[in-house]
C-alpha positions in Angstrom: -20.3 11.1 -43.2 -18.5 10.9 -39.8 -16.8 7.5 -39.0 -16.4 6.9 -35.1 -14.2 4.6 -33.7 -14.6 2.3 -31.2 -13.6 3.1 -27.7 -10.7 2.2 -26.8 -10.5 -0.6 -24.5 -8.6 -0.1 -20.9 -7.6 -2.6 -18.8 -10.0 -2.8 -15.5 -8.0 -2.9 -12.6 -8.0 -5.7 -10.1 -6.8 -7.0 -7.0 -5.2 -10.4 -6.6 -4.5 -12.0 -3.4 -1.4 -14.6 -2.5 -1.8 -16.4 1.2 2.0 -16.7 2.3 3.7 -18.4 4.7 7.0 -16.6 4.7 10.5 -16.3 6.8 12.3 -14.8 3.7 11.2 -14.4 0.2 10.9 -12.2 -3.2 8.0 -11.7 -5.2 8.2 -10.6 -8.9 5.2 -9.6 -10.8 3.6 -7.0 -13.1 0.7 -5.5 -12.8 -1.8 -3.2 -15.0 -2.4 0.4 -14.3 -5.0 0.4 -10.8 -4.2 -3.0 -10.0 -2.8 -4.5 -7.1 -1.4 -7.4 -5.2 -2.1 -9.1 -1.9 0.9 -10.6 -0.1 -1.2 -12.4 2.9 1.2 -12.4 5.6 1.1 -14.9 9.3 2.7 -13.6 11.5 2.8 -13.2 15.6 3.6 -10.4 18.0 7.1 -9.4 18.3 8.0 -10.9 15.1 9.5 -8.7 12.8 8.7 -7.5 9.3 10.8 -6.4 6.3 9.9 -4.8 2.8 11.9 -3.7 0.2 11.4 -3.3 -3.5 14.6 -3.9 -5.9 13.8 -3.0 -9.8 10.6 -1.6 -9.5 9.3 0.9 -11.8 8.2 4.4 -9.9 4.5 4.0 -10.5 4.6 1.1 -7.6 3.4 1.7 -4.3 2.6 -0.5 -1.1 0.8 -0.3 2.0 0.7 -2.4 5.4 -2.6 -3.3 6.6 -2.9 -5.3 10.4 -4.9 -8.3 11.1 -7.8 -6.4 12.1 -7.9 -4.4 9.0 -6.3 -0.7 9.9 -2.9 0.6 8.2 0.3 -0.4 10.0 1.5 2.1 6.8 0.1 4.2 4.3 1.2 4.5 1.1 4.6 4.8 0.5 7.0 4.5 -2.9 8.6 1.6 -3.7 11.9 3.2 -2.9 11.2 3.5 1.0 11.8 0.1 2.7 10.0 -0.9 6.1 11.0 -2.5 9.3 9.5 -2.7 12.1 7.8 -5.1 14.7 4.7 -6.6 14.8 2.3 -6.1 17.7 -0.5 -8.4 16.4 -0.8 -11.8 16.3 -2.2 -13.0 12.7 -2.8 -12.5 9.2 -0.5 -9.1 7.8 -1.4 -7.9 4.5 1.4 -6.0 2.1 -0.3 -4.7 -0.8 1.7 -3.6 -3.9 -0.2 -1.3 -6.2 0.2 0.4 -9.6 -0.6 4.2 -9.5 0.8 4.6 -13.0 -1.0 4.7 -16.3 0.9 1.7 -17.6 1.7 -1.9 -16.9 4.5 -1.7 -14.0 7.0 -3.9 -12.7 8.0 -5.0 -9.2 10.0 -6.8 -7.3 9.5 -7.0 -3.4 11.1 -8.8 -0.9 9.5 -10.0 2.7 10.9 -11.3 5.8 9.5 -12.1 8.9 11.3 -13.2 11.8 
């Protein structure tokens, strides 16, 4: 007699998506291992955009994507903030991911000015 147990359930990842209108503000979240975050960003050229993570657990990363879809930045950790200006006119995306194998927590602040 061999007794099988079920497999065990994983969360599926997903993607959620925030539209923002922002000059300053922090975002606090968790999210499950694979998933990530849209932070939907307007913004013009010349403005200037800020990112940095306080209390965030390790597995977090985030990436920078321009209005027309390309990276403004790759991956990076949690623990390396960004600033820079903005040579597009529209909709910036930052997305915050979980690489980790467990739920992970974050807290990110944006500015744009």
């Amino acid at each position: 007699l061999m007794i099988r147990r079920p497999p065990r359930s994983t969360p599926r990842p997903s993607r959620r998506q925030r539209q923002m209108c922002i000059r300053d503000r922090q975002q606090s979240g968790t999210l499950t291992p694979g998933s990530s975050i849209r932070y939907v960003l307007g913004a013009a050229n010349r403005q200037m955009l800020e990112v940095s993570f306080v209390n965030s657990d390790p597995a977090i990363e985030y990436q920078i994507f321009l209005p027309n879809g390309r990276l403004l930045l790759d991956p990076v950790p949690n623990t390396l903030p960004y600033q820079g200006e903005l040579f597009m006119n529209g909709e910036h995306v930052v997305e915050v991911i979980n690489r980790g194998h467990q739920d992970a927590r974050f807290s990110v602040w944006m500015g744009i000015w």
